[in-house]
N, C-alpha and C positions, 0 to 999 in steps of 0.2 A: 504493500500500500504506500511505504513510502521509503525515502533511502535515508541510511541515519545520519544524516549531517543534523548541526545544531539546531537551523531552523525546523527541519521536520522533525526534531526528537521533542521539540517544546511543542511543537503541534500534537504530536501521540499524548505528552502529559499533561495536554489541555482537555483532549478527547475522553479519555480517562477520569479524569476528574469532573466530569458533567457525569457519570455513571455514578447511580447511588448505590448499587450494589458489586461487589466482588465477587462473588460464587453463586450463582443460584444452580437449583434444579426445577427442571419442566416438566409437569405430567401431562403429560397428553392420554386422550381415552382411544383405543382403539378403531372406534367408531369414526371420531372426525378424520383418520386417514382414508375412510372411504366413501367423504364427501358427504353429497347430501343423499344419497343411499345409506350410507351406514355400513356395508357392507364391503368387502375386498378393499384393494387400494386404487384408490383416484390419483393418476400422476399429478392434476392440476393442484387437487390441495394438497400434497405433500410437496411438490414443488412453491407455494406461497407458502407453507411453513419453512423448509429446506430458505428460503430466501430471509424470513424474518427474523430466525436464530444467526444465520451467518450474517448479519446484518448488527449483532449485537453481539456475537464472538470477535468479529474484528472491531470491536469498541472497547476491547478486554475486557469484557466480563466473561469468569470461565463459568460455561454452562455443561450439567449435566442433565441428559433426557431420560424418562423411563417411561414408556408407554404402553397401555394397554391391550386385550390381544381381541376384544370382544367384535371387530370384525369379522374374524375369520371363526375363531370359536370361543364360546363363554363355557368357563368347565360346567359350572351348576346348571347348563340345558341340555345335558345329556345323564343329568343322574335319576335314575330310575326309569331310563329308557337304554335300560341296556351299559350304558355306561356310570364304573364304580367313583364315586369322586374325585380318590387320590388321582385315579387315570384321568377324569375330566379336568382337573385342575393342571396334570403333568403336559396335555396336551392345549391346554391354554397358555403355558408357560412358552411351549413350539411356536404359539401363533406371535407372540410379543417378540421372540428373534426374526422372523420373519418380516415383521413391522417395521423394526428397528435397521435391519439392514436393507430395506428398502427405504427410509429415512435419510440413513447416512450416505447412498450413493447421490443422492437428490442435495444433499447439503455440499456433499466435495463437487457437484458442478455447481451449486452457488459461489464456490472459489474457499470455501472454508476447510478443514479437512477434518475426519471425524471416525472414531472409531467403536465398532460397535462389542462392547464386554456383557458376556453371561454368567447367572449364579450357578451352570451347572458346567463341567468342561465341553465345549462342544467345539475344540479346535479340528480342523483348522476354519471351521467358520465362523468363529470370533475366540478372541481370547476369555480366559479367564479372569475372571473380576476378582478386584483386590483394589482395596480403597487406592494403596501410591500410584497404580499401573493408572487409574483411571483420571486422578489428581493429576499425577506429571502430562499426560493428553489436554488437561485444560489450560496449566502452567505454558503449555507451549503453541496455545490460541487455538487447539482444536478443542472440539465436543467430544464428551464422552458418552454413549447412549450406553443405559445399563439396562439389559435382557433377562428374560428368566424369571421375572418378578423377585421373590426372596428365594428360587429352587427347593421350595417346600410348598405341598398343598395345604389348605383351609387360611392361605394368604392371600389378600388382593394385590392388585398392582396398586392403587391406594399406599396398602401398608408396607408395598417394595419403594414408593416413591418415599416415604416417610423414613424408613429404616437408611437409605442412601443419603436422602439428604440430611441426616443427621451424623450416619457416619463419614461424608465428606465436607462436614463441615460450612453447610452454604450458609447464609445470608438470608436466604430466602426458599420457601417452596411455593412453586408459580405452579398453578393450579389453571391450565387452561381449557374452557370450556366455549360451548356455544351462549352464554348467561354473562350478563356484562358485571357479574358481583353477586352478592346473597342478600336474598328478600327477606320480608317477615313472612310472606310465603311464595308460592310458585308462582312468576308473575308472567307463565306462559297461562295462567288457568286462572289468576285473582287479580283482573286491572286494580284493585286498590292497594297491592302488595311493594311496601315501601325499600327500598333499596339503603344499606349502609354502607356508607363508607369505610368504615370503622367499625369492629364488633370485639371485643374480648373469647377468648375460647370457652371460659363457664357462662358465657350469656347464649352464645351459640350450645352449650348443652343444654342447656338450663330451657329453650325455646324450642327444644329439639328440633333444630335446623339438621338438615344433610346434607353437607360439604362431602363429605369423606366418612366410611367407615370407621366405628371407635378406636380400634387397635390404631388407625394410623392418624388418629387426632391427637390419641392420649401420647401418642410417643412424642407427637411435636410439641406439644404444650410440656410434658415433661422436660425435654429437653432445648426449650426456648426456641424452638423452631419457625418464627414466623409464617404463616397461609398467605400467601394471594391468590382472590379466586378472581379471574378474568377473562375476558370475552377475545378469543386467541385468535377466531374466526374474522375478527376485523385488521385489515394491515395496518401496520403501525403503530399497534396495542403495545404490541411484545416489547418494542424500544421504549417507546412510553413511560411504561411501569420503571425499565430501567433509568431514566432520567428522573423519576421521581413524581411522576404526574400523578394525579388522583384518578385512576382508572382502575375500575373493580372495587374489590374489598379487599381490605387488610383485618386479619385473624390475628391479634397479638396477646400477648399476657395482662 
């Protein structure tokens, strides 16, 4: 982007310094990879995703992804048709590498480069996950997409995004959806359902809002994790939030 002489190096640590954050992690739901079906992958929105993330990795913020598999399969719609959970969930865990390394080739032609790490070994088509492998990939401007959910069934991807971004230490967990924030209720179904800006995580229980699965609230709030939940589906969100703008909701202590 730019060559290091003096004037472009005070430009990268001006660029920089407008990012409010330094590490986040991304969830994405399996679904929005395939568009406005829901189903398989749409190059189009993964290619406007692939463009929004490289758009805010090279602004150095290191990003991690973890996305969901429920386009392709959700384990719990095959249990008690024939399929046993552990294997519905193991084979949901398959659809989220999938996702992911269809992700990351759409992000390296956005000019970024990006690698895709699994909780289970599944070389040579991706590496092994381990918090430094995936940490030294952001340290060096790429993205790390982490596969597999937690490589244990009766987990969601939810509690894989919480469990990562807690052990690499983000800033933030960006919670991308089709919902531009969290309502007092569903305001695809209640026109009077007011939108926060702001919400603490025992008000959000306490109102029984659903952002996210318990296991993967209770790990973030334990462990200081900030939420954003935001409407990922609009370009130019993703940077946004990075700059500090007031877009979505922020989940804090």
């Amino acid at each position: 982007m730019f060559g290091f002489n003096k004037q472009n190096m005070s430009k990268l640590v001006e660029i920089f310094r407008k990012m409010k954050y330094r590490r986040v992690l991304l969830k994405l739901s399996g679904e929005s990879l395939g568009g406005e079906a829901g189903v398989g992958l749409d190059p189009q929105m993964m290619q406007q995703y692939a463009k929004e993330i490289a758009a805010v990795a090279s602004k150095g913020v290191q990003v991690a992804i973890v996305i969901g598999g429920g386009n392709i399969f959700r384990g719990m719609s095959g249990v008690g048709k024939g399929v046993s959970r552990v294997k519905g969930d193991q084979m949901g865990m398959l659809a989220t590498v999938i996702n992911s390394i269809g992700l990351s080739m759409h992000i390296k032609s956005a000019g970024v480069d990006a690698e895709v790490f699994t909780s289970i070994q599944m070389e040579p088509v991706a590496r092994y996950y381990a918090k430094e492998k995936a940490v030294e990939v952001m340290e060096k401007g790429g993205v790390a997409i982490i596969a597999g959910g937690t490589g244990n069934p009766y987990f969601t991807t939810d509690s894989a995004a919480a469990l990562r971004a807690c052990e690499i230490e983000a800033d933030l967990l960006l919670k991308g959806t089709r919902v531009d924030g969290i309502y007092t209720a569903d305001p695809e179904k209640d026109p009077t359902a007011v939108k926060f800006d702001t919400i603490t995580f025992d008000e959000v229980y306490s109102r029984g809002l659903k952002i996210m699965d318990l296991t993967a609230f209770t790990l973030c709030k334990e462990n200081r994790c900030p939420i954003m939940v935001f409407d990922m589906d609009t370009p130019g969100n993703l940077l946004k939030v990075m700059e500090g703008e007031q877009i979505g909701t922020l989940v804090t202590l």
